[in-house]
PLY file of the C-alpha trace (Angstrom):
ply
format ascii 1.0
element vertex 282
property float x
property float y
property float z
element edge 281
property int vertex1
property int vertex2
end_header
-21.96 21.50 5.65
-18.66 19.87 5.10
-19.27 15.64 4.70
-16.79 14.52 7.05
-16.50 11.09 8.53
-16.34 9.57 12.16
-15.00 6.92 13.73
-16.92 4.24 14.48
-17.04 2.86 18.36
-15.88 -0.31 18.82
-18.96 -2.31 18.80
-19.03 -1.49 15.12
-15.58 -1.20 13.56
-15.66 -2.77 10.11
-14.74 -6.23 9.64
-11.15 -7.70 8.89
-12.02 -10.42 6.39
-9.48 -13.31 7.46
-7.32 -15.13 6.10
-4.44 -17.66 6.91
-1.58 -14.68 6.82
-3.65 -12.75 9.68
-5.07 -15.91 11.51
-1.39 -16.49 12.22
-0.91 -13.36 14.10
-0.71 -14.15 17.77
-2.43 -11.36 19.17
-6.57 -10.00 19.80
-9.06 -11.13 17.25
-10.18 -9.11 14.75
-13.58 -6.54 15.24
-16.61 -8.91 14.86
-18.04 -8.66 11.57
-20.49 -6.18 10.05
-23.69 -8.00 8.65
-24.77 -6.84 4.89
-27.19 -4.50 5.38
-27.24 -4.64 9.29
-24.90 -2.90 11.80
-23.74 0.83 10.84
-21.54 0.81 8.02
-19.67 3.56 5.96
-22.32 4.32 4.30
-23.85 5.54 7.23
-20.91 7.35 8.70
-20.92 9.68 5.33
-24.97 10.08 6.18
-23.37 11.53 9.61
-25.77 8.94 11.57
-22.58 7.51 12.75
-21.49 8.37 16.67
-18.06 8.91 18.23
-15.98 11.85 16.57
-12.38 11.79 16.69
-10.14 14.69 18.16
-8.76 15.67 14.54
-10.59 18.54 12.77
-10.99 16.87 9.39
-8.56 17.85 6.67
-9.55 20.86 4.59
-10.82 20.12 1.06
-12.27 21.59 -1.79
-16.36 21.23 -1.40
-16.95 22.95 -4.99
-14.50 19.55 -5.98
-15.36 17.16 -4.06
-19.53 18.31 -2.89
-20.16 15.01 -1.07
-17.20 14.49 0.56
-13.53 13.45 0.38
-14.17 9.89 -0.53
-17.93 9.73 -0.99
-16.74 8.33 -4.87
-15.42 5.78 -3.31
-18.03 5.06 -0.83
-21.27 5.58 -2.11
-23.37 4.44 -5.09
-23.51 0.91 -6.31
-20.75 -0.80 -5.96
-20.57 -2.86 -9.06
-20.47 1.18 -10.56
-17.34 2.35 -8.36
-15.07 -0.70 -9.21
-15.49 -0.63 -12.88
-14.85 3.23 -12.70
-12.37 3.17 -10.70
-10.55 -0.06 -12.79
-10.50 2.34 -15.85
-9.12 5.27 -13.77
-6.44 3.60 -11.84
-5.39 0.55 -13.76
-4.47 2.16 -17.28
-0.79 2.68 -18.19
-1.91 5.09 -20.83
-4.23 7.67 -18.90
-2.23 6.98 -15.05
1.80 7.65 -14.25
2.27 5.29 -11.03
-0.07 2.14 -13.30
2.79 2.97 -15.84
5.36 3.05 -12.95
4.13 0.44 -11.11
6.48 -2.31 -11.63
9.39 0.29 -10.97
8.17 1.75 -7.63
8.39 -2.49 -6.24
11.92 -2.69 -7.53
13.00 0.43 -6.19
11.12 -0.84 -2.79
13.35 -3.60 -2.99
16.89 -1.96 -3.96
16.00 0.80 -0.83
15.61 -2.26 1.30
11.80 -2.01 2.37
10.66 -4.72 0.72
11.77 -8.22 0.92
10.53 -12.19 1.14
10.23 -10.81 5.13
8.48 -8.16 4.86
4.70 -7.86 5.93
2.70 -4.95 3.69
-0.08 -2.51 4.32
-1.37 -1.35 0.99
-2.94 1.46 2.57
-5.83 2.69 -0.41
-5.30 -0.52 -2.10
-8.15 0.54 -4.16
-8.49 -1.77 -7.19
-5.67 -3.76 -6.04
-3.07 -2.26 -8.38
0.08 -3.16 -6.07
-1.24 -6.50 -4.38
-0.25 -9.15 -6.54
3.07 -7.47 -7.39
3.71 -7.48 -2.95
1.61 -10.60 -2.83
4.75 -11.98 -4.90
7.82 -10.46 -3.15
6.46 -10.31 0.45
5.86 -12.77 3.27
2.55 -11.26 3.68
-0.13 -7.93 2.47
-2.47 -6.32 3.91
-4.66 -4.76 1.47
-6.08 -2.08 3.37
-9.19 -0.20 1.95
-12.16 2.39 3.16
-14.64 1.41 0.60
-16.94 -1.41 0.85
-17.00 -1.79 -2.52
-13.30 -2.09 -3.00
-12.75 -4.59 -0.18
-15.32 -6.74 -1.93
-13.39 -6.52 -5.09
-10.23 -6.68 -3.20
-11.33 -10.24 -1.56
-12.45 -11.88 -5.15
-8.98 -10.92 -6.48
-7.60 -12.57 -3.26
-9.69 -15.70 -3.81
-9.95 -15.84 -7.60
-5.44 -15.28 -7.57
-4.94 -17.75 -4.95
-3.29 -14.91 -2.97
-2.77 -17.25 -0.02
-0.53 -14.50 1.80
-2.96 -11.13 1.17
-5.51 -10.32 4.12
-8.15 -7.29 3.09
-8.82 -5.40 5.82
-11.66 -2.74 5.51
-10.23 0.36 7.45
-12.24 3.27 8.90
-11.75 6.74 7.75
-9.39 7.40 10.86
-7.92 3.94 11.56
-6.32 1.80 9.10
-7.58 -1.32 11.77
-3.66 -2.62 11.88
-2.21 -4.75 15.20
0.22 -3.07 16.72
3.51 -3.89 15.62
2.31 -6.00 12.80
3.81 -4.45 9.45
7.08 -3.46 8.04
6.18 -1.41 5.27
3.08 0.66 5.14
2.55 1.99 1.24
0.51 5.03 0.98
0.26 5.74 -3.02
-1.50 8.73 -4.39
-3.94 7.92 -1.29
-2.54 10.37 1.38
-4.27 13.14 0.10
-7.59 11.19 0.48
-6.57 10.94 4.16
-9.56 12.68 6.44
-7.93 12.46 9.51
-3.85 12.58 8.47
-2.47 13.19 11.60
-4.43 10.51 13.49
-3.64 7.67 10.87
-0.14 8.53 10.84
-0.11 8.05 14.37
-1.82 4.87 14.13
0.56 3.68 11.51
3.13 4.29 13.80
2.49 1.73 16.29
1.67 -0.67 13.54
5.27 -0.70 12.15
7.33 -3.26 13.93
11.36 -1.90 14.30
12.88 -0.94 11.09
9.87 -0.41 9.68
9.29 1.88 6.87
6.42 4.42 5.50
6.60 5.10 1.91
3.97 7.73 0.49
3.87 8.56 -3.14
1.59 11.55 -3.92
1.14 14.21 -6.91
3.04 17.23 -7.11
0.60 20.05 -6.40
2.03 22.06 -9.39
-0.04 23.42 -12.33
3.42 23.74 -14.18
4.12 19.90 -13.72
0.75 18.58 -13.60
-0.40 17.86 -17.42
-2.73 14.69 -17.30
-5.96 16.23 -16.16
-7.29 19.69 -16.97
-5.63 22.86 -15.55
-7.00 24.01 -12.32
-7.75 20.10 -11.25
-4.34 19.31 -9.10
-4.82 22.16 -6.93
-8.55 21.75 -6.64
-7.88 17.34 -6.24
-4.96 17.66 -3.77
-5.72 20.21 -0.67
-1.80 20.45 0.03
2.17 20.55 -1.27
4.34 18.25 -0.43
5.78 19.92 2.23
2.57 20.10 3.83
2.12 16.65 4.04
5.46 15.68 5.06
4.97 18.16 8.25
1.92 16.09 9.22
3.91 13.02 8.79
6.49 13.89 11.18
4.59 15.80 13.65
3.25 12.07 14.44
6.19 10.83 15.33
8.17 10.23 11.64
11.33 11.10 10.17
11.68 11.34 6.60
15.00 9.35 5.47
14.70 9.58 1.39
13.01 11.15 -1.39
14.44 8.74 -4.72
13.30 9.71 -7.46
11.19 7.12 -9.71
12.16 8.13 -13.43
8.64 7.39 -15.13
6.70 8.98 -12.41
6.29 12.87 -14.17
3.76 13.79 -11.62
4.48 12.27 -8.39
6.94 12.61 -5.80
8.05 10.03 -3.02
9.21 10.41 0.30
10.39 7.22 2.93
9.64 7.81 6.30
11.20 5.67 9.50
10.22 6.32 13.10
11.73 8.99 14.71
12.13 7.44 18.05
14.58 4.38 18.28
12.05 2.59 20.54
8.37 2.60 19.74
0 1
1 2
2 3
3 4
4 5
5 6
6 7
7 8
8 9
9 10
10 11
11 12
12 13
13 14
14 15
15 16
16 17
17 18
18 19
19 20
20 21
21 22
22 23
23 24
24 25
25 26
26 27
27 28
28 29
29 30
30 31
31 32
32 33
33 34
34 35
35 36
36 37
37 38
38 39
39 40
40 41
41 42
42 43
43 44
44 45
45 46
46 47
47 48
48 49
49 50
50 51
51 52
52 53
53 54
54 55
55 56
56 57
57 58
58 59
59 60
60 61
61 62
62 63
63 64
64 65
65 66
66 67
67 68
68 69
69 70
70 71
71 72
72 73
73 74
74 75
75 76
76 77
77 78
78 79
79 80
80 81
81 82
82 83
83 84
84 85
85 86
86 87
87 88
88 89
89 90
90 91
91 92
92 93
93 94
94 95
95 96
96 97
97 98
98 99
99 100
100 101
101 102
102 103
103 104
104 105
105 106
106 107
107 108
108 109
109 110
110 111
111 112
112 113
113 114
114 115
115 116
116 117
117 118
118 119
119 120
120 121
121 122
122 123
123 124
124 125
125 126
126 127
127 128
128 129
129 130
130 131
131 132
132 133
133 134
134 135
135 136
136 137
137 138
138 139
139 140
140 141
141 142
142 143
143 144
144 145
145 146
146 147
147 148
148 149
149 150
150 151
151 152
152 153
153 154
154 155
155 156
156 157
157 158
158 159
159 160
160 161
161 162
162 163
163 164
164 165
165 166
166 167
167 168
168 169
169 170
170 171
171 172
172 173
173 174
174 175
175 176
176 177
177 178
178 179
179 180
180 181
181 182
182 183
183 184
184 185
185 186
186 187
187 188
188 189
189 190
190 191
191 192
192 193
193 194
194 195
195 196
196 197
197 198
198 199
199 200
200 201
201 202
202 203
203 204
204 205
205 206
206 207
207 208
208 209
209 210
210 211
211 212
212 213
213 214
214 215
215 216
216 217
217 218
218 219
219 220
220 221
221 222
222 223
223 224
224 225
225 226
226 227
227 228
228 229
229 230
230 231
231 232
232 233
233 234
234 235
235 236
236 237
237 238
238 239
239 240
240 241
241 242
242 243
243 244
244 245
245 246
246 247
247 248
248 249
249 250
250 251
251 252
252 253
253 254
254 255
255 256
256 257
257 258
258 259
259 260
260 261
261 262
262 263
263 264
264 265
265 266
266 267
267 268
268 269
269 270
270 271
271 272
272 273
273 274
274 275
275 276
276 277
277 278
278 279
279 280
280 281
């Protein structure tokens, strides 16, 4: 049977590891936080021992690509294993378009008006961490989002080992990013989206985390065989379960309204599309 994850109830949402960016925030505290090895973690929610499933059917995906789930690479194994992989996969300029791009996709953030010294960021998937130093330095504040255990650990010694006074890593659920309401004004979704379990519902959480004016960026691959030349053939269609157009209809139909797709000249393989709220009033 499909691996699928659920959302945890409240008693055991993941922990929001603090800092002085999201002390700051005048609003509810934080989920308490989940003891190593003690209350139900991700871990368990991929063993399907967690309780409390969502609404959304879980996005389709290919089980012959992906046999233990959507993000079970990212989520289980050891830990120490899954960053150093992942490092080699995301992080190098020469194998990966958007590390190549990287610095280009901030300044085009900035000249598009999303990102300023005002702005507060969710790096939704932050992953690695390939983006949070480069908002850490151009932003008021980040929120390095991540489903992973073993990413938020390795998120939270870059934090501490950088002196990233203004990043906060937030470990997310599989259907809630875990953001205040009205607490961000860009959310950054980069080559992630298509990791997203429950689209629809994030989206809509997203929503009522972006404060007026905010903005949703997502950057994903192009679902092409014909434009897709950095991994085998028969990998893009088999990695990514939809088009672009697919994905943007999910984006709106939770309350979006896409307002640009620039074109970022060293990305081959990826498009991007910036989203506002479609309503005036959230």
């Amino acid at each position: 049977s499909r691996e699928c994850s659920f959302v945890l109830p409240p008693s055991e949402l993941p922990a929001v590891i603090p800092s002085a960016a999201m002390s700051a925030i005048p609003d509810p505290p934080p989920p308490p936080p989940v003891a190593a090895g003690g209350a139900l973690s991700l871990k368990a929610a991929y063993s399907g021992t967690a309780s409390g499933a969502i609404c959304e059917d879980c996005a389709p995906f290919s089980e012959t690509h992906y046999p233990k789930g959507l993000n079970a690479n990212f989520v289980l194994g050891d830990a120490t294993a899954i960053v150093t992989e992942h490092i080699a996969k995301f992080e190098d300029p020469e194998k990966r378009d958007i590390a190549r791009a990287a610095p280009e996709v901030v300044q085009l953030l900035i000249e598009v008006g999303a990102l300023s010294k005002s702005t507060v960021v969710a790096d939704i998937g932050a992953g690695t961490g390939l983006f949070v130093e480069a908002f850490a330095q151009v932003a008021e504040s980040v929120f390095a989002v991540e489903i992973s255990p073993a990413f938020v650990a390795h998120l939270q010694r870059q934090v501490e080992s950088r002196a990233l006074k203004n990043v906060s890593v937030i470990e997310s659920g599989p259907s809630d990013p875990h953001l205040l309401r009205n607490s961000v004004d860009l959310a950054f979704i980069c080559d992630v989206y298509h990791h997203f379990e429950f689209p629809k519902t994030v989206c809509g959480h997203l929503l009522e985390a972006l404060r007026p004016g905010g903005r949703l960026v997502v950057i994903d691959f192009i679902r092409d065989e014909a434009v897709h030349k950095s991994h085998p053939a028969g990998w893009i269609t088999e990695h990514v379960r939809a088009g672009q157009e697919v994905f943007r209809a999910e984006i709106e139909s939770a309350g979006f309204r896409l307002l640009d797709e620039p074109s970022i000249a060293s990305l081959a393989e990826n498009y991007c599309m910036i989203f506002e709220p479609a309503a005036t009033e959230q």
